[in-house]
TORTI-918267 format. One record per residue: residue number from 1; residue in one letter; x, y, z of N, C-alpha, C in turn. Coordinates in steps of 0.02 Angstrom, whole numbers, plus 50000, padded with zeros to 5 digits. Example, Ala and Ser with C-alpha at 12.3 -4.5 7.8 and 13.67 -1.06 7.14 Angstrom:
+-----+------+--------+---------+-------+---------+----------+-------+--------+---------+-------+
| seq | type | n.east | n.north |  n.up | ca.east | ca.north | ca.up | c.east | c.north |  c.up |
+-----+------+--------+---------+-------+---------+----------+-------+--------+---------+-------+
|   1 |    A |  50660 |   49716 | 50390 |   50615 |    49775 | 50390 |  50660 |   49835 | 50390 |
|   2 |    S |  50642 |   49888 | 50354 |   50684 |    49947 | 50357 |  50645 |   50002 | 50394 |
+-----+------+--------+---------+-------+---------+----------+-------+--------+---------+-------+
END
This chain:
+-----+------+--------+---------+-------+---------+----------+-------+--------+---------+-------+
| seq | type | n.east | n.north |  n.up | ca.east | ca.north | ca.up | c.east | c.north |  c.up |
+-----+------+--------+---------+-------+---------+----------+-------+--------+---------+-------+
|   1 |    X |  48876 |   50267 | 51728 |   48862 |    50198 | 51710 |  48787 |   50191 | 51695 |
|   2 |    X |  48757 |   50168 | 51637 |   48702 |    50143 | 51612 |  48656 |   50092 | 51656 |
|   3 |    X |  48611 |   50101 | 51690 |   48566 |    50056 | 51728 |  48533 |   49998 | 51661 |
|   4 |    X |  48563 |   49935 | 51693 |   48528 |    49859 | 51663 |  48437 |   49880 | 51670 |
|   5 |    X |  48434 |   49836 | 51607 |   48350 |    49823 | 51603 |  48320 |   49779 | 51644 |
|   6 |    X |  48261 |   49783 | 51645 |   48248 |    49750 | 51705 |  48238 |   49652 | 51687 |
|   7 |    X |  48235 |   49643 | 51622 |   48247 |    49586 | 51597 |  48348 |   49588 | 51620 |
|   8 |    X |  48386 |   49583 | 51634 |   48445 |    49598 | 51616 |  48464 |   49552 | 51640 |
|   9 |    X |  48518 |   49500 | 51660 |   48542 |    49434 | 51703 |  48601 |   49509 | 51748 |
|  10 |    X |  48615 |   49487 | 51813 |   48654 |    49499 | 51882 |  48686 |   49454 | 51896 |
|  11 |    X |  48749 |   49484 | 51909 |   48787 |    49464 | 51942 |  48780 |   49463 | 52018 |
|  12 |    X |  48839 |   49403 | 52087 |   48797 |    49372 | 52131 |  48803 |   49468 | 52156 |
|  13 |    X |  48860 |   49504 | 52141 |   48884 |    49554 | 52171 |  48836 |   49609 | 52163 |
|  14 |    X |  48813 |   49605 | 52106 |   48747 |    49675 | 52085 |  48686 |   49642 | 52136 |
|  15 |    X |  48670 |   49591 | 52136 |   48616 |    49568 | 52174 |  48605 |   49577 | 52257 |
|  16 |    X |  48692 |   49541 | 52284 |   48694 |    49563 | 52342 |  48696 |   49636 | 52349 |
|  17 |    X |  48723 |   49661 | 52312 |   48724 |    49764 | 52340 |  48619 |   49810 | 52347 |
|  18 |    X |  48621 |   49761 | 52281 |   48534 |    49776 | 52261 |  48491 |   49758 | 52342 |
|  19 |    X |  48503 |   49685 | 52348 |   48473 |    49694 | 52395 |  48479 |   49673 | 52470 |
|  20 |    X |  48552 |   49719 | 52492 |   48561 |    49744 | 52565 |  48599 |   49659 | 52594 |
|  21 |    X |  48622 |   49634 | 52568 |   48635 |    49548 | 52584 |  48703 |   49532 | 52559 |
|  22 |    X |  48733 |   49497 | 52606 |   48814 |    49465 | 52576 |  48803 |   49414 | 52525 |
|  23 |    X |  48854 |   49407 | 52507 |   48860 |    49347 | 52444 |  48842 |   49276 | 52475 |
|  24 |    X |  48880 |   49272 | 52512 |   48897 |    49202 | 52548 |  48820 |   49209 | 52580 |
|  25 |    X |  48769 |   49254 | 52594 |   48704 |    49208 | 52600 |  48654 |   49190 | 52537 |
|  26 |    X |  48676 |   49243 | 52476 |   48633 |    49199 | 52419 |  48676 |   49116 | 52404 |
|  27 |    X |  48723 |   49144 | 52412 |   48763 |    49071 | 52394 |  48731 |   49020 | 52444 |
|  28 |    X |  48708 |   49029 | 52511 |   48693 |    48970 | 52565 |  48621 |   48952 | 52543 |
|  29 |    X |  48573 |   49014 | 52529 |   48517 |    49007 | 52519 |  48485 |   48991 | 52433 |
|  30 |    X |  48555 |   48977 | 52394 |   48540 |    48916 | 52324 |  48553 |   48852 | 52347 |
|  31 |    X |  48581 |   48827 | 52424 |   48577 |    48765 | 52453 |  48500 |   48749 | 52489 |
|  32 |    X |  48491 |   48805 | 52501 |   48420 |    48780 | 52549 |  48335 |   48797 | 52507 |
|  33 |    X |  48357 |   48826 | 52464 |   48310 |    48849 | 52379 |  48326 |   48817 | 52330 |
|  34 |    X |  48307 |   48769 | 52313 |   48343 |    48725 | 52242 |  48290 |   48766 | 52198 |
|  35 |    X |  48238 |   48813 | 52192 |   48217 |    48840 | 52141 |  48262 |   48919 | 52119 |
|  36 |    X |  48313 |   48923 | 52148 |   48352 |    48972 | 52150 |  48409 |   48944 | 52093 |
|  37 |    X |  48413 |   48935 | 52031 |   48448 |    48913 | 52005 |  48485 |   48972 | 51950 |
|  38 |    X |  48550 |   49019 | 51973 |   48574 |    49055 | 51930 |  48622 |   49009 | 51883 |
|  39 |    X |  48618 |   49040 | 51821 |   48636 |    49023 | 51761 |  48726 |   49028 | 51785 |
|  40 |    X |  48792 |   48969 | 51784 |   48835 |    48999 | 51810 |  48891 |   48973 | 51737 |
|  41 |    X |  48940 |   49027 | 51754 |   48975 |    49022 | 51668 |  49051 |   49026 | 51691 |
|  42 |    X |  49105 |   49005 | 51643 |   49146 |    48985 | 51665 |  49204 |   49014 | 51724 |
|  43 |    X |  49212 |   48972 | 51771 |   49233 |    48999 | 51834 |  49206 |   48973 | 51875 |
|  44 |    X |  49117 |   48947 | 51859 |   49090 |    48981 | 51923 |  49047 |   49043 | 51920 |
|  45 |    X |  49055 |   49086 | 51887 |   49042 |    49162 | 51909 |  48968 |   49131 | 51888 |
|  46 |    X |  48907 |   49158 | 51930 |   48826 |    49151 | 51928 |  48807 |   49225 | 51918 |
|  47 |    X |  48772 |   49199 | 51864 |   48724 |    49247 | 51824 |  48659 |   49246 | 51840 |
|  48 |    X |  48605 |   49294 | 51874 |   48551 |    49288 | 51913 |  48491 |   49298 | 51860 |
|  49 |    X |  48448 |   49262 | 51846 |   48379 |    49298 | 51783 |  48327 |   49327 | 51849 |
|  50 |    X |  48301 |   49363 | 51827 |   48267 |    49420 | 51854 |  48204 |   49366 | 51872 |
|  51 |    X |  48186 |   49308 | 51875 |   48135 |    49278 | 51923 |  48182 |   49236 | 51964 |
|  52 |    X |  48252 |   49243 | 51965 |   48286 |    49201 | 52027 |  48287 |   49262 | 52071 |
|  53 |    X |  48302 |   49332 | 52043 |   48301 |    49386 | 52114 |  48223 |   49401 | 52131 |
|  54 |    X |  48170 |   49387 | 52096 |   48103 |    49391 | 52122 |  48094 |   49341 | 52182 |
|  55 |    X |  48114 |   49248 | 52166 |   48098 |    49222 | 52217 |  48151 |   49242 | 52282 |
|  56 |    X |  48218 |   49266 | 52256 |   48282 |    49290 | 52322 |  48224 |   49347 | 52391 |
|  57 |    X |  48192 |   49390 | 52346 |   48157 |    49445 | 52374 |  48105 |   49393 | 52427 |
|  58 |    X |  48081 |   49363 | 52388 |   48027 |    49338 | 52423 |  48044 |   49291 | 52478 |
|  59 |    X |  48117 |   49277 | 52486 |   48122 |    49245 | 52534 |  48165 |   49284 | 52584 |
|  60 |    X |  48186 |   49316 | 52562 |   48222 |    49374 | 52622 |  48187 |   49403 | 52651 |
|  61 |    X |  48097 |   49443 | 52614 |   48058 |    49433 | 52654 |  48014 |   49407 | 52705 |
|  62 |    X |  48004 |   49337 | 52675 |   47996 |    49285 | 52724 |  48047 |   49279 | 52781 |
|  63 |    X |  48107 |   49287 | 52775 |   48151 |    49271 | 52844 |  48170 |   49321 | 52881 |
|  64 |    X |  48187 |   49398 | 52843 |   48198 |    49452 | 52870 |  48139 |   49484 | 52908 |
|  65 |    X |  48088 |   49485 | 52851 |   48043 |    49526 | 52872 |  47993 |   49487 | 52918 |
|  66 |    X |  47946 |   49424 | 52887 |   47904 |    49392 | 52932 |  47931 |   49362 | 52982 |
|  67 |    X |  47998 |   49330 | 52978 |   48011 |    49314 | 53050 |  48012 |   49235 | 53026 |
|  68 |    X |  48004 |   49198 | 52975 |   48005 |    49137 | 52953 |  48079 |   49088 | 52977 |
|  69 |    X |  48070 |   49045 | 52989 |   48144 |    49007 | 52988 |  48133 |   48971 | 52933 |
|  70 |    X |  48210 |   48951 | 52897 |   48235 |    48912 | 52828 |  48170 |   48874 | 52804 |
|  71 |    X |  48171 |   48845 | 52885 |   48113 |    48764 | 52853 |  48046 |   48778 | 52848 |
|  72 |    X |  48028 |   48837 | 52885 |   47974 |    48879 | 52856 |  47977 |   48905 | 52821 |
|  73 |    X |  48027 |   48933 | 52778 |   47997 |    48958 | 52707 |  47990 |   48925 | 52664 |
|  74 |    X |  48031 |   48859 | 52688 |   48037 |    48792 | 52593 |  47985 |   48771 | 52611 |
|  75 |    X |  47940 |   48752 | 52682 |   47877 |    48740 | 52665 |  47814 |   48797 | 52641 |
|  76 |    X |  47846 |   48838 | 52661 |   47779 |    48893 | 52611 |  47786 |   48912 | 52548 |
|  77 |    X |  47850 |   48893 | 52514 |   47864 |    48914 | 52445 |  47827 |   48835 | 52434 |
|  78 |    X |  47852 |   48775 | 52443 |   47832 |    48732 | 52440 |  47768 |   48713 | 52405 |
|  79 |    X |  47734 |   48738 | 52463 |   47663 |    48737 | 52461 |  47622 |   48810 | 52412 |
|  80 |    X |  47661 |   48840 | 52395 |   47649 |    48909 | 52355 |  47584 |   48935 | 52397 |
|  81 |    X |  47602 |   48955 | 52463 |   47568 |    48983 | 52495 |  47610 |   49053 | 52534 |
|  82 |    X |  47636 |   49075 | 52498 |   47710 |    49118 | 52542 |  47692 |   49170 | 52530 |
|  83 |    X |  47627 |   49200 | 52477 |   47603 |    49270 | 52462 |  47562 |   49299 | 52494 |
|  84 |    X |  47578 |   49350 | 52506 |   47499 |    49387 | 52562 |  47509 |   49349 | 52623 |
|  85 |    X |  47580 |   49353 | 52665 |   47573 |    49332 | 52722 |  47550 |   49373 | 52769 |
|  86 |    X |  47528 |   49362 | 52836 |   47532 |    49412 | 52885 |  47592 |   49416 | 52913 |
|  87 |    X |  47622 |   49431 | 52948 |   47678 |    49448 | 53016 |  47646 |   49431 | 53056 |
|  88 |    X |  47706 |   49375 | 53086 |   47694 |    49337 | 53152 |  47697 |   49389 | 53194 |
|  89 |    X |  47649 |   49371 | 53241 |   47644 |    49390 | 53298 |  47722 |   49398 | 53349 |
|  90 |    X |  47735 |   49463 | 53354 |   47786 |    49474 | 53399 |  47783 |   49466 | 53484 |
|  91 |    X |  47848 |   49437 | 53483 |   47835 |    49412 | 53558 |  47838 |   49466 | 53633 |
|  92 |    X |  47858 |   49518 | 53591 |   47874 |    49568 | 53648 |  47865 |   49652 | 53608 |
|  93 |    X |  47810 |   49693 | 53612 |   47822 |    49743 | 53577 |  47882 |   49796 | 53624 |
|  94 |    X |  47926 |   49831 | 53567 |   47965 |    49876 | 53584 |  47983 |   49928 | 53656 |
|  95 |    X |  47904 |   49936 | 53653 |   47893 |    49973 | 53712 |  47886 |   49936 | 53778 |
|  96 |    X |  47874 |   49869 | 53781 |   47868 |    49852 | 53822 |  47945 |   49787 | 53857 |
|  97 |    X |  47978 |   49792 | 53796 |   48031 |    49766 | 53818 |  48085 |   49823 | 53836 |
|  98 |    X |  48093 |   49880 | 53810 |   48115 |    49948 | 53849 |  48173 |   49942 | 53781 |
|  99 |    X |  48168 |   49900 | 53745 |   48229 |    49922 | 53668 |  48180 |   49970 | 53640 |
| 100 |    X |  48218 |   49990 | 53599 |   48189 |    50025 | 53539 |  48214 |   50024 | 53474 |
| 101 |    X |  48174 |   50018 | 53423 |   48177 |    49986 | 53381 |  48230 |   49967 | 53344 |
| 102 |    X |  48299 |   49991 | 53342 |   48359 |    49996 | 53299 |  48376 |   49921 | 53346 |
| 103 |    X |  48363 |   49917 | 53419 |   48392 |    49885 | 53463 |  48349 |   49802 | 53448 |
| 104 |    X |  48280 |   49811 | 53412 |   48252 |    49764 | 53428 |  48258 |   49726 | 53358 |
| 105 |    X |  48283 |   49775 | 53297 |   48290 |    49731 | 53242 |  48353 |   49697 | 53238 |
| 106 |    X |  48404 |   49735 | 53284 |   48467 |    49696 | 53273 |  48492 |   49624 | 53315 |
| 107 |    X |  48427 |   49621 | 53392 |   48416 |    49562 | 53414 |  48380 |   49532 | 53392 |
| 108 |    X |  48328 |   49534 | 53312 |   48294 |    49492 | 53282 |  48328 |   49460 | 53234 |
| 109 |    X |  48382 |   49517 | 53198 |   48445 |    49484 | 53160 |  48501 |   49440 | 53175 |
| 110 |    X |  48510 |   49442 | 53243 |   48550 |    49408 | 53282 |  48533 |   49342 | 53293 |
| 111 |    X |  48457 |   49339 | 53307 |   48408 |    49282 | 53315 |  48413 |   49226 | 53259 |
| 112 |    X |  48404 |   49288 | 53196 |   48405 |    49244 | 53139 |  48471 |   49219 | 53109 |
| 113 |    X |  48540 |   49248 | 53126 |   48578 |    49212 | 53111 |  48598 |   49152 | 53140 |
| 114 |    X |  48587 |   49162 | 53187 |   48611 |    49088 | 53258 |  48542 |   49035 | 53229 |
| 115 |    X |  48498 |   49044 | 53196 |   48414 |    49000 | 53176 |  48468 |   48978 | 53122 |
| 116 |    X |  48497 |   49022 | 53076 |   48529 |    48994 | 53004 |  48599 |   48940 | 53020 |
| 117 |    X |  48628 |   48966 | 53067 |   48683 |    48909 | 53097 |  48675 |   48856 | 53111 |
| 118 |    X |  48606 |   48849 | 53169 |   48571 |    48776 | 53182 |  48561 |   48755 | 53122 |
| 119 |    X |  48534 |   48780 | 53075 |   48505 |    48719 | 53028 |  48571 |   48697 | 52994 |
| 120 |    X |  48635 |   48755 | 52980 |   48659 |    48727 | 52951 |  48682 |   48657 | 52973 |
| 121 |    X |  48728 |   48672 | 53045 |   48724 |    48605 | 53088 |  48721 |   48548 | 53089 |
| 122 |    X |  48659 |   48554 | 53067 |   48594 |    48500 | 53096 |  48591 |   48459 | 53000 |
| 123 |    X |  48622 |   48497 | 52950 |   48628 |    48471 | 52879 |  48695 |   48427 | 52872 |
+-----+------+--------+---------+-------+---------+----------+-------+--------+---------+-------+
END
């Protein structure tokens, strides 16, 4: 199979496989990103342009990686201050909570899904 250009529009399915994520959270996170707007054609089926998976990246990093919750990232995209962040300060390093690391990203993932439930909730 021929690799798309990098101009190319994605599907939600090429996007989620691309990058490591279910469908059903780009789908939650074009509710909580209104600048996330894929092109969608009949069906339904959403077609992604290659600056909707630039800002997707940038916010999966914000929540995966920095540790951001929802309402922290729409205020840092917001504010177009979301580049060149640092990493929050962790509350417990590895070694000293006696996990190690496989153990400590999957109670940070855990963290962050139960953070994504409240808000939904709370909408």
């Amino acid at each position: 199979m021929t690799e798309k250009s990098a101009s190319a529009f994605r599907t939600i399915s090429e996007v989620a496989k691309d990058l490591d994520l279910p469908q059903h959270v780009l789908r939650f996170w074009e509710t909580k990103f209104p600048d996330i707007k894929p092109m969608k054609r009949g069906g339904g089926r959403r077609y992604y342009r290659p600056e909707d998976i630039d800002l997707i990246r940038r916010i999966q990093s914000l929540l995966h990686d920095n540790g951001y919750t929802i309402k922290g990232a729409q205020k840092l995209l917001r504010e177009g201050s979301a580049d060149d962040l640092p990493k929050p300060v962790e509350a417990a390093q590895p070694e000293a909570s006696g996990m190690d690391e496989k153990q400590r990203k999957e109670l940070t993932s855990i963290a962050r899904e139960l953070q994504d439930l409240r808000d939904i909730l709370k909408a």
